[in-house]
Residue frames as a rotation matrix with the C-alpha (Angstrom) as fourth column:
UNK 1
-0.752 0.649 -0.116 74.08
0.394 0.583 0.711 74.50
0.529 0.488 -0.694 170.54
UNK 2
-0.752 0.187 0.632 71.15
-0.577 -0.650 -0.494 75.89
0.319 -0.736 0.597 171.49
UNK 3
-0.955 0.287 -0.080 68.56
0.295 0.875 -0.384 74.21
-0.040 -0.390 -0.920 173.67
UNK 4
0.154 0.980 -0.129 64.87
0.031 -0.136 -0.990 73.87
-0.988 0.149 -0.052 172.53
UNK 5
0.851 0.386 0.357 63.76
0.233 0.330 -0.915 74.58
-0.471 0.861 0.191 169.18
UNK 6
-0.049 -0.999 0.016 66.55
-0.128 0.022 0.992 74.28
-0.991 0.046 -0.129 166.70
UNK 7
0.961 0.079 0.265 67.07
0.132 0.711 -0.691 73.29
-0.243 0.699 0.673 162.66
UNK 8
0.068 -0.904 -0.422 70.33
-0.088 -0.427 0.900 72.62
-0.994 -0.024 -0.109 161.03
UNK 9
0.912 0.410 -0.011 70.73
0.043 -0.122 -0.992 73.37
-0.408 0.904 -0.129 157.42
UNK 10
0.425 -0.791 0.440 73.07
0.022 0.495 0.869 72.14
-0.905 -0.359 0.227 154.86
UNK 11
0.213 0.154 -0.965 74.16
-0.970 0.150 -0.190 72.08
0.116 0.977 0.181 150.78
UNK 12
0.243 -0.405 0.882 75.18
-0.153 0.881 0.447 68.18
-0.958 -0.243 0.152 150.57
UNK 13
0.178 -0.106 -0.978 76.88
-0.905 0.372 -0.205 67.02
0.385 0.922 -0.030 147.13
UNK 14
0.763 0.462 0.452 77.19
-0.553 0.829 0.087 63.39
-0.334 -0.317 0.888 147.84
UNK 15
0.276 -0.748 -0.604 80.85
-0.842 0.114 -0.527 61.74
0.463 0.654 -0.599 147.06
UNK 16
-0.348 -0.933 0.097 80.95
-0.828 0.257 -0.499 59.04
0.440 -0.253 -0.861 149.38
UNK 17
-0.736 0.316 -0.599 79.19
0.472 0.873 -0.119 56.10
0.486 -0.371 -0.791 152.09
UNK 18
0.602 0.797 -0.045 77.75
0.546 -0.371 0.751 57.66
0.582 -0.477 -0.659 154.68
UNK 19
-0.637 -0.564 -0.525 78.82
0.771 -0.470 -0.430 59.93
-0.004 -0.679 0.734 157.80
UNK 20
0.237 0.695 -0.679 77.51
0.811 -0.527 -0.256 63.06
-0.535 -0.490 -0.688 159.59
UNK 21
0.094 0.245 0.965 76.93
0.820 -0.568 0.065 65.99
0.564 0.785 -0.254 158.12
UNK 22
-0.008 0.226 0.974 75.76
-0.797 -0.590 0.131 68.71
0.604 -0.775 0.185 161.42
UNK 23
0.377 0.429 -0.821 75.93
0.659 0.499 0.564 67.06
0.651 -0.753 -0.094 164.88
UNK 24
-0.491 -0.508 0.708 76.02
-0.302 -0.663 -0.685 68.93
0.817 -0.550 0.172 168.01
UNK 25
-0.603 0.365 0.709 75.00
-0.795 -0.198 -0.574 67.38
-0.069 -0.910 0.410 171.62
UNK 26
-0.123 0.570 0.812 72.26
-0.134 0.801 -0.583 64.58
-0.983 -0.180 -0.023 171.24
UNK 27
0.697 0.408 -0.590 71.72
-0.474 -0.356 -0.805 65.85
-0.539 0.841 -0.055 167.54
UNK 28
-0.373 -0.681 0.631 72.73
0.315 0.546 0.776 64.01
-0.873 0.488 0.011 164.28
UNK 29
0.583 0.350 -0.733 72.46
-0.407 -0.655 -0.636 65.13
-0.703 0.670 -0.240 160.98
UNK 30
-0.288 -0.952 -0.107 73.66
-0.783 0.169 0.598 62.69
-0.551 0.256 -0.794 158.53
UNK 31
0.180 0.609 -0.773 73.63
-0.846 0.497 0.195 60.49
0.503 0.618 0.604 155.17
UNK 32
-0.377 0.046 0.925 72.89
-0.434 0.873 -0.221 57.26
-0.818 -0.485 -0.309 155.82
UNK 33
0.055 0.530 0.846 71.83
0.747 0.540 -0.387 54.22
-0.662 0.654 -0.367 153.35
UNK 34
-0.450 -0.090 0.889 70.92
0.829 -0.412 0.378 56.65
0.332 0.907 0.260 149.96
UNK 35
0.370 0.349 0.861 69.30
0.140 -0.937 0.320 59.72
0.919 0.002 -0.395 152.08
UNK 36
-0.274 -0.310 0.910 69.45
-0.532 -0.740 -0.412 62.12
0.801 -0.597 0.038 154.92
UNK 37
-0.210 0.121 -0.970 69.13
0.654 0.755 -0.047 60.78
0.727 -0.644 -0.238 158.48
UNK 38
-0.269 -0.307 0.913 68.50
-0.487 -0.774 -0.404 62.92
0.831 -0.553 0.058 161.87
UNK 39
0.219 0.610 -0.761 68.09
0.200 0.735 0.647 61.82
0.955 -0.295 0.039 164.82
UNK 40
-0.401 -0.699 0.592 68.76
-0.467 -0.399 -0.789 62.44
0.788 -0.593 -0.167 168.68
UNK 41
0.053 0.134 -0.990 69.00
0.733 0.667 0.130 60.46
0.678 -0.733 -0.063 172.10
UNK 42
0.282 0.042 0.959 68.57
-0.668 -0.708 0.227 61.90
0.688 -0.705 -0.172 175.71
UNK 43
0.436 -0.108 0.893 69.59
-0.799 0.410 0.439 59.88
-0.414 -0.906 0.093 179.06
UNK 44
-0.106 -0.976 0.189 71.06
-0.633 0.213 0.744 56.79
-0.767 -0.041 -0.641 178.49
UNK 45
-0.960 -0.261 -0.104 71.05
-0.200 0.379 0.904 56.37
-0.196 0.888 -0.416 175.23
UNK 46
-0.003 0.997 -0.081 67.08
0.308 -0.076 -0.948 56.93
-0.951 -0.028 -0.306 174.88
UNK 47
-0.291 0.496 0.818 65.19
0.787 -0.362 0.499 57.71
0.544 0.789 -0.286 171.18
UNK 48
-0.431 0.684 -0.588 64.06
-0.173 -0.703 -0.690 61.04
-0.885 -0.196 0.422 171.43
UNK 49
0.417 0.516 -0.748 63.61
-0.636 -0.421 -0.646 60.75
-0.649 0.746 0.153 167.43
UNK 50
-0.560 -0.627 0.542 65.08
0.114 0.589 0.800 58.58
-0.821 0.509 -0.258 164.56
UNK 51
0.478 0.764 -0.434 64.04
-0.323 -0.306 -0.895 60.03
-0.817 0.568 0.101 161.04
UNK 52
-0.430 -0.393 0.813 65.39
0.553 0.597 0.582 57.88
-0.714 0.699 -0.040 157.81
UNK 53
-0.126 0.489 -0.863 64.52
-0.817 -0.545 -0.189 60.07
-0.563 0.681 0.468 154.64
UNK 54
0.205 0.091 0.975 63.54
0.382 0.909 -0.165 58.28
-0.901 0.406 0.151 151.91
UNK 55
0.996 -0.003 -0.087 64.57
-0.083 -0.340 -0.937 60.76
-0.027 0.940 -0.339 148.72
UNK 56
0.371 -0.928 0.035 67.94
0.925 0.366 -0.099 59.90
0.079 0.069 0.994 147.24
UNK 57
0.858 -0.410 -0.311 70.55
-0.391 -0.912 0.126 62.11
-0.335 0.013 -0.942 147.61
UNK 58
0.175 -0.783 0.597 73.31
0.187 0.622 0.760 59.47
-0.967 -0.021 0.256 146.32
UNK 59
0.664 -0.052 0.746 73.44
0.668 0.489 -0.561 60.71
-0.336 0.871 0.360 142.72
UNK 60
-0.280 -0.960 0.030 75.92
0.895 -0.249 0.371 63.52
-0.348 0.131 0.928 143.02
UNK 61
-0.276 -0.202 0.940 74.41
0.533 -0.846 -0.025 66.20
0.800 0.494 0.341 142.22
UNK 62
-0.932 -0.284 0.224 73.94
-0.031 -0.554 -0.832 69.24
0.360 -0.783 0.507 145.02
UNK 63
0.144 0.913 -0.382 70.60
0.505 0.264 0.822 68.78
0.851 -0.311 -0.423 147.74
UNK 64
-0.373 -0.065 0.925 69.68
-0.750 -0.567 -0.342 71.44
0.547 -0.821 0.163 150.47
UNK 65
-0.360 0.043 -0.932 69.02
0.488 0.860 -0.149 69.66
0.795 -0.508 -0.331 153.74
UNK 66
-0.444 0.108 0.889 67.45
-0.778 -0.539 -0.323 70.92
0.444 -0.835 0.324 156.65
UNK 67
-0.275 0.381 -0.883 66.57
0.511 0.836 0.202 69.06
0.814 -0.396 -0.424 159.91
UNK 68
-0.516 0.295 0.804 64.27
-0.674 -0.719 -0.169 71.43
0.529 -0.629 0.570 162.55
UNK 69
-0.477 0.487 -0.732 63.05
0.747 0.664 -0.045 70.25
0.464 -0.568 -0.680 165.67
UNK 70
-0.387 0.337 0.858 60.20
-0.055 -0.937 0.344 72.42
0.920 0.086 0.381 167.46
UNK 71
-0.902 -0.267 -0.339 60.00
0.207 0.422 -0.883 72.76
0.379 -0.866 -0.325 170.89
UNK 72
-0.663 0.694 0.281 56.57
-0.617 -0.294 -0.730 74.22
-0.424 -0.657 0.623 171.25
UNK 73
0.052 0.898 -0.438 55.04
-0.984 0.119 0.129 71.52
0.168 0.424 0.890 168.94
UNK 74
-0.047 -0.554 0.831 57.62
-0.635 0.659 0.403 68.71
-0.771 -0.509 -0.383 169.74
UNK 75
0.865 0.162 0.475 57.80
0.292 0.607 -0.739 67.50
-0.408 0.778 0.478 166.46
UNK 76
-0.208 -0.955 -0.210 61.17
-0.260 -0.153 0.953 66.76
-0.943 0.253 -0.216 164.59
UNK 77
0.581 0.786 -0.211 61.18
-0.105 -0.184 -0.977 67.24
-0.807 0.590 -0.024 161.00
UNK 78
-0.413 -0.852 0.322 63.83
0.281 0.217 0.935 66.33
-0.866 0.477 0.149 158.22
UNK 79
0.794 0.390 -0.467 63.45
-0.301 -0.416 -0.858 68.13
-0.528 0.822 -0.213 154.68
UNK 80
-0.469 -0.871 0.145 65.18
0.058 0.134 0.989 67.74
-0.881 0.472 -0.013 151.56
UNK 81
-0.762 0.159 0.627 65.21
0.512 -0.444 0.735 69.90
0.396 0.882 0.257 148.40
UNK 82
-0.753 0.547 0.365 62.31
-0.423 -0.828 0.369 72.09
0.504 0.124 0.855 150.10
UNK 83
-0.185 0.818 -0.544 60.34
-0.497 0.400 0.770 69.09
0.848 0.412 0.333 150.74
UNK 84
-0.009 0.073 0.997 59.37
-0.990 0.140 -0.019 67.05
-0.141 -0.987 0.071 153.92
UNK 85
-0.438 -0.161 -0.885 61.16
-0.463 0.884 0.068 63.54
0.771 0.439 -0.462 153.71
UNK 86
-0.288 0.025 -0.957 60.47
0.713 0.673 -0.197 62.26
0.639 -0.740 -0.212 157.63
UNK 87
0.010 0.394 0.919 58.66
-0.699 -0.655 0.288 63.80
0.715 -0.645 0.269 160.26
UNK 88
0.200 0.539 -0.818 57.81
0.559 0.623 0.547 62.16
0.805 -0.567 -0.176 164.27
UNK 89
0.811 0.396 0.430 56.78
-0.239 -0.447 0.862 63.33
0.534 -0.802 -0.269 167.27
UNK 90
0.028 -0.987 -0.159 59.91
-0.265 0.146 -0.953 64.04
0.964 0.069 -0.257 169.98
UNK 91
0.423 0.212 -0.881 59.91
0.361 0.852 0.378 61.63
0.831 -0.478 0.284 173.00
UNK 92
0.182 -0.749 -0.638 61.86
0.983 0.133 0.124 62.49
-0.008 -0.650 0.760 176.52
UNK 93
0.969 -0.060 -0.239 63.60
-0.029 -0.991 0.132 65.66
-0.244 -0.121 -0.962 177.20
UNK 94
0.589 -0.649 0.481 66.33
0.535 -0.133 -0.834 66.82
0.606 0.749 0.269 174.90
UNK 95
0.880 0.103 -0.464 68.70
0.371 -0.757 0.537 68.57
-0.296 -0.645 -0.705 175.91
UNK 96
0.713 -0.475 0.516 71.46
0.589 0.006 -0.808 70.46
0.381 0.880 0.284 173.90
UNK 97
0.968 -0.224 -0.109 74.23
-0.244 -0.944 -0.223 72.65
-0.053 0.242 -0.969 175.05
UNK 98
0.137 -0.827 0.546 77.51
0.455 0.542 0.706 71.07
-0.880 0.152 0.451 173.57
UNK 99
-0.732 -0.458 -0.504 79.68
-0.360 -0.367 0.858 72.27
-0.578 0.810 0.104 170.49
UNK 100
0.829 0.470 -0.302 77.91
-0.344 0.004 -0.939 71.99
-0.440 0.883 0.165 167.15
UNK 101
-0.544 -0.760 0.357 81.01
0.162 0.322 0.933 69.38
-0.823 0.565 -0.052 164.34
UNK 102
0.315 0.118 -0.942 80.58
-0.863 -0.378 -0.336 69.65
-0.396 0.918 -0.018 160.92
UNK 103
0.188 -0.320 -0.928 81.35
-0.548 0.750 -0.370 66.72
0.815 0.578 -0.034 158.78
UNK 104
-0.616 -0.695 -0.370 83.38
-0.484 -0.037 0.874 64.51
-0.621 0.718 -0.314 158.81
UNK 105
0.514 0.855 0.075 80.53
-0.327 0.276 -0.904 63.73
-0.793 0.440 0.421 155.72
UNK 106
-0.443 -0.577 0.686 80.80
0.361 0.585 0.726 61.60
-0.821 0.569 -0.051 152.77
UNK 107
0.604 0.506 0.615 79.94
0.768 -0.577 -0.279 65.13
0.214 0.641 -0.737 150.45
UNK 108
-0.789 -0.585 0.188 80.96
0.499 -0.789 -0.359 68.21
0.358 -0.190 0.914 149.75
UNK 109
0.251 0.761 -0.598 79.29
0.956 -0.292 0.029 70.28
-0.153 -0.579 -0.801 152.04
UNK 110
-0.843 -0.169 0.511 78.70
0.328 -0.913 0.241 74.08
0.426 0.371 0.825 151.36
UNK 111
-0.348 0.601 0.719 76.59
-0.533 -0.758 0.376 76.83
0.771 -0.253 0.585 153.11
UNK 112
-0.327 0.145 -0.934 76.28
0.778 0.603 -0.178 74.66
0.537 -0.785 -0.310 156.73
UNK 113
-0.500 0.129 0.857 74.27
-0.505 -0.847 -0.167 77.00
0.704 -0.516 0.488 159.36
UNK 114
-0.571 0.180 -0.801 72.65
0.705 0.608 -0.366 76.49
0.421 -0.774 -0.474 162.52
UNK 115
-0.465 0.320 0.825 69.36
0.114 -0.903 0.415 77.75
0.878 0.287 0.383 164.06
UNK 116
-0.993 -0.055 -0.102 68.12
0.077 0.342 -0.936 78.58
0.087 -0.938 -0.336 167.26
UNK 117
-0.291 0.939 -0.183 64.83
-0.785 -0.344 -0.516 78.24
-0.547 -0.007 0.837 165.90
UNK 118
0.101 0.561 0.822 62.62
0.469 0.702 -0.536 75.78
-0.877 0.440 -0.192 164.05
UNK 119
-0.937 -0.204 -0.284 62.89
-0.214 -0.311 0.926 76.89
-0.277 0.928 0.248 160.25
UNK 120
-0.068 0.995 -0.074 59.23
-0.563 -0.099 -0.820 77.25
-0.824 -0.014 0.567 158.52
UNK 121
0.050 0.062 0.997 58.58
0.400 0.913 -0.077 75.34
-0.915 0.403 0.020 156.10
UNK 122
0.993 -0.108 -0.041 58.33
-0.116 -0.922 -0.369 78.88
0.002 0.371 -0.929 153.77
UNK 123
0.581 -0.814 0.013 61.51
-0.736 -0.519 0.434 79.66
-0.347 -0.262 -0.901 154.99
UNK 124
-0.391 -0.657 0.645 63.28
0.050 0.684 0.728 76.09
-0.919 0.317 -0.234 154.19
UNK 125
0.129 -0.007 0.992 61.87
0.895 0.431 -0.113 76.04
-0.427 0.902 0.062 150.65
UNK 126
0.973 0.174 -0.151 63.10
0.136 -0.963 -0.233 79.43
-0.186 0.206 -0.961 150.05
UNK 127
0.621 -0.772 0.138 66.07
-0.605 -0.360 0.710 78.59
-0.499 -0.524 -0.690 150.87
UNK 128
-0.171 -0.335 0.927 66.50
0.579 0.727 0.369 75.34
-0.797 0.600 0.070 148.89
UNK 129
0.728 0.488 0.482 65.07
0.670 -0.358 -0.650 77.42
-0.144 0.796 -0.588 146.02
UNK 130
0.872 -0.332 -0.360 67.21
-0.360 -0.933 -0.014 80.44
-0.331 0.142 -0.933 146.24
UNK 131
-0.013 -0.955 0.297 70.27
-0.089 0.297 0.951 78.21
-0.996 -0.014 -0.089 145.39
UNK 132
-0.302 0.348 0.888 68.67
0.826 0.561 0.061 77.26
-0.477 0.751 -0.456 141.94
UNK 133
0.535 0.312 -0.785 67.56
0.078 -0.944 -0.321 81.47
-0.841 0.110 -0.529 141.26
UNK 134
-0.011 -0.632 0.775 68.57
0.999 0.023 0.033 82.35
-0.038 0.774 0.631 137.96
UNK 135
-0.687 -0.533 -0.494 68.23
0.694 -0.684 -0.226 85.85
-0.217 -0.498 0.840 139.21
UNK 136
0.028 0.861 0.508 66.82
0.919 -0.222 0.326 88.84
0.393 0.458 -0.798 138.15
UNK 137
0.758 0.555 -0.343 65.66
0.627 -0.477 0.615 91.95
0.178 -0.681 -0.710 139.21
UNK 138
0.575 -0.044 0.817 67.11
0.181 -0.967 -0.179 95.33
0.798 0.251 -0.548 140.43
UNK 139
0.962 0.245 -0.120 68.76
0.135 -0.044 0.990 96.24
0.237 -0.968 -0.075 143.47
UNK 140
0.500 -0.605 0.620 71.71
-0.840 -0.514 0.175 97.51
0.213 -0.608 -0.765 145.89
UNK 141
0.574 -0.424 -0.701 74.65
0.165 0.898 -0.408 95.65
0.802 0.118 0.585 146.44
UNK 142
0.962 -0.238 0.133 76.43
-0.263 -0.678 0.686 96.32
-0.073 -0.695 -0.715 149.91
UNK 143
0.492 -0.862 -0.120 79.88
0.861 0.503 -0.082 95.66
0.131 -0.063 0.989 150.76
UNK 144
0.791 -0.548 -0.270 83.06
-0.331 -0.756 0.565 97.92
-0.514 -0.357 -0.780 152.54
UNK 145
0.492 -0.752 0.438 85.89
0.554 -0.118 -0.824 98.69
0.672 0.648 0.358 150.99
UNK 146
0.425 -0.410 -0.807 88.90
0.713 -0.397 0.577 99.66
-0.557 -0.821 0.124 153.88
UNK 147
0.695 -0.478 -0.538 90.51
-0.503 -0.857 0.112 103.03
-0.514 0.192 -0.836 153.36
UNK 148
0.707 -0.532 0.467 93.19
0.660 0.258 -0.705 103.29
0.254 0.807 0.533 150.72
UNK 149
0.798 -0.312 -0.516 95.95
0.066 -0.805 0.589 105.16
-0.599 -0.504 -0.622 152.44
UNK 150
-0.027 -0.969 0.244 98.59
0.549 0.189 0.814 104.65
-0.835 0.156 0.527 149.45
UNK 151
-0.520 -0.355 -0.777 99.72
-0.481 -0.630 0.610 106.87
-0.706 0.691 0.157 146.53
UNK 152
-0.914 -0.049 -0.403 98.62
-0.406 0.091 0.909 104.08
-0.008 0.995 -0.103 144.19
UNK 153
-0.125 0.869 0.478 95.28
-0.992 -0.120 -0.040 103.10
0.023 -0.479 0.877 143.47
UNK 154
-0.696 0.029 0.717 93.70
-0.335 0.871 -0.360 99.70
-0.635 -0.491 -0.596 143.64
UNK 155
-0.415 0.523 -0.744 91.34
-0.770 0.234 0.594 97.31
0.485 0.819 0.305 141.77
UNK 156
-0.971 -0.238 0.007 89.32
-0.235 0.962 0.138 94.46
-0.039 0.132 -0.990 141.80
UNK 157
-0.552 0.720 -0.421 86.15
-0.616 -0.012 0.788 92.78
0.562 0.694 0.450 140.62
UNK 158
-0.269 0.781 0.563 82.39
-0.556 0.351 -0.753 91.56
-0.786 -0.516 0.340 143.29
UNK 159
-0.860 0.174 -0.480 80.76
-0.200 0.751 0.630 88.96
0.470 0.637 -0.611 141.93
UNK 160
-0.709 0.659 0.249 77.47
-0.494 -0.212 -0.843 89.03
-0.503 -0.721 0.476 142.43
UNK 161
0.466 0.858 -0.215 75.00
-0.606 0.132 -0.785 86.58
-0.645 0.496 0.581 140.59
UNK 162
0.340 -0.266 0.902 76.75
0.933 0.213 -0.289 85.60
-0.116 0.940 0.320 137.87
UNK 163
0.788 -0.021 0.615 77.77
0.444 -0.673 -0.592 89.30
0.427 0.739 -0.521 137.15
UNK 164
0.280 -0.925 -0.255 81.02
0.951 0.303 -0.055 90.84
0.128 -0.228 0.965 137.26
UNK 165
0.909 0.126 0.397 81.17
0.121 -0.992 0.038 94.42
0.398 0.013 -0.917 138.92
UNK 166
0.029 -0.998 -0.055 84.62
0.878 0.052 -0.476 95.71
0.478 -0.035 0.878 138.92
UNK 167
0.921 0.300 -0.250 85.56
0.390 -0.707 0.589 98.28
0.000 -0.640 -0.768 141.71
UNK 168
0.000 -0.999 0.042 88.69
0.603 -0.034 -0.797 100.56
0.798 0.025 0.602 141.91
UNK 169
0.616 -0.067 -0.785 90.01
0.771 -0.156 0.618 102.49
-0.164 -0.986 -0.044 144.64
UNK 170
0.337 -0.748 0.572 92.17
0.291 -0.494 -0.819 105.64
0.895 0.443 0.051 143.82
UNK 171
-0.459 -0.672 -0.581 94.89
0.602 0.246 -0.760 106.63
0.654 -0.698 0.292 146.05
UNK 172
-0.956 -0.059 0.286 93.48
-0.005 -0.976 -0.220 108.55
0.292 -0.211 0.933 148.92
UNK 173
-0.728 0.683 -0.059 90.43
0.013 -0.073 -0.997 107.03
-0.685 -0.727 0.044 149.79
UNK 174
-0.417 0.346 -0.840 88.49
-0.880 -0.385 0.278 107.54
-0.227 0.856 0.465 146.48
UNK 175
-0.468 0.433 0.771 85.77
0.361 0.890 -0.281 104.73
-0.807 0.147 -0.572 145.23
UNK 176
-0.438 0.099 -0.893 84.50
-0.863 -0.324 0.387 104.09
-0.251 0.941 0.227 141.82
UNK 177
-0.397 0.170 0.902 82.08
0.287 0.956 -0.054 101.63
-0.872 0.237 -0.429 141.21
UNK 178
-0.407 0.624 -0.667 80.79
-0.873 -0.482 0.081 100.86
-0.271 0.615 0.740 137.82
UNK 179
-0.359 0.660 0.660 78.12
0.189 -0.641 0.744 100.36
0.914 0.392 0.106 136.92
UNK 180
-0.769 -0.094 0.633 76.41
-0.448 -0.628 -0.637 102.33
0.457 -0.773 0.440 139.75
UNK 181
0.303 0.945 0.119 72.83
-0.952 0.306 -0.010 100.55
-0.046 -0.111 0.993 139.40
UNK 182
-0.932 -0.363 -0.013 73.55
-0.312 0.781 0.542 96.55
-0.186 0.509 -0.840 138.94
UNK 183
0.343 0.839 -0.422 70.75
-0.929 0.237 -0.284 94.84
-0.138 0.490 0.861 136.73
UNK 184
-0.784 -0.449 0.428 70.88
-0.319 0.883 0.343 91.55
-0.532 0.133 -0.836 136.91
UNK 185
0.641 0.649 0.409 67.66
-0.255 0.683 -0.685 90.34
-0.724 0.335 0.603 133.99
């Protein structure tokens, strides 16, 4: 965990009561009542913060989360879907350097990350957005492919977008991709 500014970011489908989502060190991340929750204590058992969202997230269907705390403005901040649900100023001195749990959450949880930074507000509705992209556009696809040291050759098919780009391998090291360009309008 790292110590100062921080945000943790989440997918949440919703399948259950409540329970934590990200917690590492003073930090919580977790639903609570019908939304997101964050909150963290210092000394003994001090409020640094306590943020209740108010947008639902109880109807099953998939919500980005993000909960950033900034250390040079001291303000903790709880989004959901892109948006700012709970915001308040952070009391005391935090102090983080303990493991980072996952779950155990009452959701499926998908794309979980941790930052040792505050997330912009740009940057968190980009991110909620980019799940929802119906694509588009032009562009390079990376990815390695280990040596093929056997007589026969090999197959198999990236998924990228929505689009299926089948790669083979002939024996000997050899790569074929097709199509070379991928177009995804």
């Amino acid at each position: 965990m790292p110590a100062g500014s921080l945000s943790f970011e989440a997918w949440v489908r919703y399948t259950g009561q409540w329970g934590s989502v990200v917690a590492g060190g003073p930090y919580a991340l977790e639903i609570r009542d019908v939304g997101a929750h964050f909150s963290a204590t210092y000394g003994e058992g001090q409020t640094a913060f306590d943020l209740q969202g108010t947008r639902p997230i109880t109807d099953g269907a998939w919500h980005h989360l993000v909960a950033t705390v900034d250390d040079a403005t001291k303000v903790a901040t709880l989004f959901v879907d892109g948006m700012v649900d709970a915001s308040s100023a952070v009391t005391g001195y935090v102090y983080a350097s303990s493991y980072a749990y996952i779950g155990p959450a009452p959701a499926t949880l998908d794309e979980v990350a941790i930052y040792p930074t505050a997330l912009t507000p740009g940057q968190i509705l980009r991110h909620s957005e980019g799940r929802y992209s119906p694509g588009g556009g032009t562009g390079q696809v990376g990815y390695v492919v280990a040596a093929n040291p056997a007589i026969e050759p090999r197959a198999t098919v990236l998924h990228v977008a929505g689009v299926a780009i089948p790669v083979t391998q002939a024996a000997r090291h050899c790569i074929d991709v097709s199509p070379s360009t991928l177009s995804l309008d």
